[in-house]
C-alpha positions in Angstrom: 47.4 -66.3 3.5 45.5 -69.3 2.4 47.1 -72.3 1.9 45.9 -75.8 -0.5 47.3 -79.4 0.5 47.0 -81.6 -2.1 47.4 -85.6 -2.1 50.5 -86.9 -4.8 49.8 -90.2 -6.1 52.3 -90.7 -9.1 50.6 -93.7 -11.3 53.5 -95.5 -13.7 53.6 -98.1 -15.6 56.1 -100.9 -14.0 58.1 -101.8 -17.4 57.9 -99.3 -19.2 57.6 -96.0 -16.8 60.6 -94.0 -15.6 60.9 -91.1 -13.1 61.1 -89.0 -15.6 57.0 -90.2 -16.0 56.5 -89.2 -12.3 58.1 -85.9 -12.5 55.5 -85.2 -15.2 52.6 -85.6 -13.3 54.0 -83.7 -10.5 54.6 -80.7 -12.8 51.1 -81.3 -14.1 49.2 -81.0 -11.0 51.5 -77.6 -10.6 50.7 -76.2 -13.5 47.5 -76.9 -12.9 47.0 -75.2 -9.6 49.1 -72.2 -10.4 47.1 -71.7 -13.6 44.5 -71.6 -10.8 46.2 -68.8 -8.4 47.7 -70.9 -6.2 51.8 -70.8 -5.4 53.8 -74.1 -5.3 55.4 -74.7 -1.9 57.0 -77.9 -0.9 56.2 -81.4 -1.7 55.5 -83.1 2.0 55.9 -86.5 2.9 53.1 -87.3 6.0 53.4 -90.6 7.8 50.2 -92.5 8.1 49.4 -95.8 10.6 46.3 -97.9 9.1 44.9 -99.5 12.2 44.4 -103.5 11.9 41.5 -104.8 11.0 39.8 -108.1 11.8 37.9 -110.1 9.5 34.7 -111.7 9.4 36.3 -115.3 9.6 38.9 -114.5 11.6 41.6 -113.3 9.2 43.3 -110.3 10.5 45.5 -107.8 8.6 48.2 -106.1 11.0 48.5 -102.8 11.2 50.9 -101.1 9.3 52.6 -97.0 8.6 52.7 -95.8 4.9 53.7 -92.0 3.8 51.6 -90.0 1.7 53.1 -87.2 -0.5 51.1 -84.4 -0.1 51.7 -80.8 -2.4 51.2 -77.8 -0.6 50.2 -74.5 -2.1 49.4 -71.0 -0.7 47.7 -68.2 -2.1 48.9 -64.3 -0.7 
């Protein structure tokens, strides 16, 4: 079995976009890749930790955990 893990990014506008907007792009990118073969799975949230970073003139930006949705496919 083979599987596909693709990143979710849903992209709305702030006054005028619903969820009904970001459920539309997430059935786009599975029609997409089924039209391709592949099988729908599970949508997968994956906690991330961005390390800190210094700057050049001594600003620093902590670091910080974000999630990622990630859409997972398999082929048979």
């Amino acid at each position: 079995m083979e599987y596909k893990v693709v990143p979710f990014v849903a992209s709305i506008d702030p006054k005028k976009g619903t969820s009904d907007h970001v459920a539309q792009q997430l059935e786009s990118l599975i029609r997409n890749y089924t039209s391709q073969g592949w099988e729908y799975v599970r949508l997968e949230g994956v906690s991330t930790y961005i390390h800190p970073q210094t700057g050049c003139f001594g600003g620093n930006t902590p670091g910080y955990t974000t999630v990622k949705q990630m859409v997972v496919f398999q082929k048979k």
